[in-house]
C-alpha positions as CSV (number, residue, x, y, z in Angstrom):
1,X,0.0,0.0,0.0
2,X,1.8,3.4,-0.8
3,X,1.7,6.4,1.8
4,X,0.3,9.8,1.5
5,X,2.0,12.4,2.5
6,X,5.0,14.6,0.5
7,X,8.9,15.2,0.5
8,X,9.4,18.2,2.4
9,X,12.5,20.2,3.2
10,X,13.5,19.2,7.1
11,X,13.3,21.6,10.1
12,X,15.0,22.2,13.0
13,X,11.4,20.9,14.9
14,X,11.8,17.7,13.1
15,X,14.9,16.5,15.3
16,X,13.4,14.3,17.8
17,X,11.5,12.6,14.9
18,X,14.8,12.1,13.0
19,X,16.2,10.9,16.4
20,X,13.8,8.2,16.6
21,X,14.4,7.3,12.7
22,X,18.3,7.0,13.1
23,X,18.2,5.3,16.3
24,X,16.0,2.4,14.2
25,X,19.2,2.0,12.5
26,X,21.3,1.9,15.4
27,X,22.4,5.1,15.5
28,X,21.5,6.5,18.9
29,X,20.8,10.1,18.8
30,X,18.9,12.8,21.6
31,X,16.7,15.1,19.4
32,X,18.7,17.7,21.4
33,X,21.8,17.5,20.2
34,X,20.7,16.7,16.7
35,X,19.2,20.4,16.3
36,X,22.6,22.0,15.8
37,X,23.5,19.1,13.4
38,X,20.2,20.1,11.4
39,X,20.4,23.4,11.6
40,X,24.0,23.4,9.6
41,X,22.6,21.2,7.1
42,X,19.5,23.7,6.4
43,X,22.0,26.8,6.5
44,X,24.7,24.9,3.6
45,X,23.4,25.6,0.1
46,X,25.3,22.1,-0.7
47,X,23.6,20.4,1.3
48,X,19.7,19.0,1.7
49,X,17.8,17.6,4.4
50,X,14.4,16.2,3.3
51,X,11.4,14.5,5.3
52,X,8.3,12.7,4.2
53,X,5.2,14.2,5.9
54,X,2.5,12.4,6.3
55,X,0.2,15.0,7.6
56,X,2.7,15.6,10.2
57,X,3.9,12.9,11.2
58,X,7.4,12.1,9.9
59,X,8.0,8.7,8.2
60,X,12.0,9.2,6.9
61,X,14.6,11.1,6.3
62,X,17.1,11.8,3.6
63,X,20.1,13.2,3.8
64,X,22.2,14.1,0.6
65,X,25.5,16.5,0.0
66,X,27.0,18.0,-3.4
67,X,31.1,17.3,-3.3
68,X,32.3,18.9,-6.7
69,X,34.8,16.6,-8.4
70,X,39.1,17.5,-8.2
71,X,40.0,15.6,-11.1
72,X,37.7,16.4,-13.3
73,X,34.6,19.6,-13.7
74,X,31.4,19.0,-12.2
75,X,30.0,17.3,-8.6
76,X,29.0,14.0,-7.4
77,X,25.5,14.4,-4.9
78,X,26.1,12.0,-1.7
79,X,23.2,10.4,0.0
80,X,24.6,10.7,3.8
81,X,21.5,9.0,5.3
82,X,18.3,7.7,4.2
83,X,16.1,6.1,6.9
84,X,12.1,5.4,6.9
85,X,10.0,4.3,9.9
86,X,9.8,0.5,10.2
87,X,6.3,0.7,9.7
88,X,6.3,2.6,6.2
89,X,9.1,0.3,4.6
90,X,7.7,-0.5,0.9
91,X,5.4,2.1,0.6
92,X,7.1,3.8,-1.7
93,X,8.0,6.3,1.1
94,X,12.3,5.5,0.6
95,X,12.1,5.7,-3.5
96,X,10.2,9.4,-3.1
97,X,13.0,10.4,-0.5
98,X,15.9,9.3,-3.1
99,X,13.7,10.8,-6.4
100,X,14.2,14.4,-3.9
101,X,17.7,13.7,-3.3
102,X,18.6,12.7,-6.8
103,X,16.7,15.9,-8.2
104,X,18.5,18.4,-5.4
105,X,21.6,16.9,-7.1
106,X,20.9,17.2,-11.0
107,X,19.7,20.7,-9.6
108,X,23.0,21.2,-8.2
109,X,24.7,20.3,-11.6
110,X,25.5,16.6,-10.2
111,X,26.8,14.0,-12.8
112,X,26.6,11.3,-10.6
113,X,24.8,10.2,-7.0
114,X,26.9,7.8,-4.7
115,X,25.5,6.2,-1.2
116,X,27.2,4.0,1.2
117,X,25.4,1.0,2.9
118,X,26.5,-1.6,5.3
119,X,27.0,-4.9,3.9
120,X,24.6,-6.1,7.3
121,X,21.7,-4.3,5.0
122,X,20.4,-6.5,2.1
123,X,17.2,-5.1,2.0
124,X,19.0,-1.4,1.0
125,X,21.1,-3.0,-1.2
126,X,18.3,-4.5,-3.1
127,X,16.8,-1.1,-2.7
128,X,19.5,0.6,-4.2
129,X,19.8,-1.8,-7.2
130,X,16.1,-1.3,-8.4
131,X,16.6,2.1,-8.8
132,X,20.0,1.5,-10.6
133,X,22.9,2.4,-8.1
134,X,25.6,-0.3,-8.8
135,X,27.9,-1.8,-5.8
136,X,31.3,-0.5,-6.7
137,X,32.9,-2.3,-3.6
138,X,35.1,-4.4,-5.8
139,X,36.6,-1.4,-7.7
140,X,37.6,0.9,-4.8
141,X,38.2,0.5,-1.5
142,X,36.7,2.6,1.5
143,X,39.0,3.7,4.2
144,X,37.8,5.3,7.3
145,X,40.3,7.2,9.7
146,X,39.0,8.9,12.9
147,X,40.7,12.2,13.2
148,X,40.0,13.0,17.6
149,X,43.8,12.1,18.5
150,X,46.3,12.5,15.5
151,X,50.1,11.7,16.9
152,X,51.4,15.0,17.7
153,X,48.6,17.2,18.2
């Protein structure tokens, strides 16, 4: 059954709702401290935070970033996060959140989108397939490096 309801950009109001969305995913968040996160995400013209709004109440989240290219001209859009409620998976709620992204991004002179899922995820995978995002994985590598403590600081 798909879900009324429409993308809408996110607001600083939304937080606890997006809170509760990213801690479905196992990312624990207080609404509190997610309001500043928002807020710079609102206030950076390269970047978009969307919600479906189903009347007011919240049902996902996307996330998505414009990184312009160094080796070459134009920009690559980034989906940072994407998360629907557990109760409005397959409703077509997740493919209207990625149609936003994906048009912020041709709007922002994107050539190409790129998201980042864990491999414990098959449904997103499968997700990210239908729409035609290919897994990469076995062309490049992903490194991660957290920068709190470099030697020598």
């Amino acid at each position: 059954m798909r879900m009324s309801g429409a993308v809408r950009l996110a607001a600083v109001t939304d937080a606890q709702v997006i809170a509760d969305l990213l801690t479905q995913l196992g990312y624990t968040q207080d609404g509190d401290g997610l309001e500043p996160r928002i807020r710079r995400w609102i206030e950076d013209p390269s970047s978009a935070a969307m919600v479906w709004d189903d009347s007011g109440t919240v049902a996902g989240v996307i996330a998505v970033h414009v990184c312009p290219f160094f080796e070459r001209d134009g920009s690559w859009g980034r989906i940072a996060a994407l998360v629907v409620s557990e109760r409005s998976r397959a409703r077509g709620v997740g493919a209207a959140l990625v149609t936003a992204a994906e048009q912020f991004a041709i709007e922002s002179e994107c050539h190409r989108m790129e998201v980042t899922s864990s491999r414990q995820r098959p449904d997103a995978h499968a997700f990210y397939r239908k729409r035609g995002y290919v897994d990469v994985c076995d062309a490049s590598g992903r490194f991660l490096r957290d920068l709190e403590s470099l030697p020598g600081s």
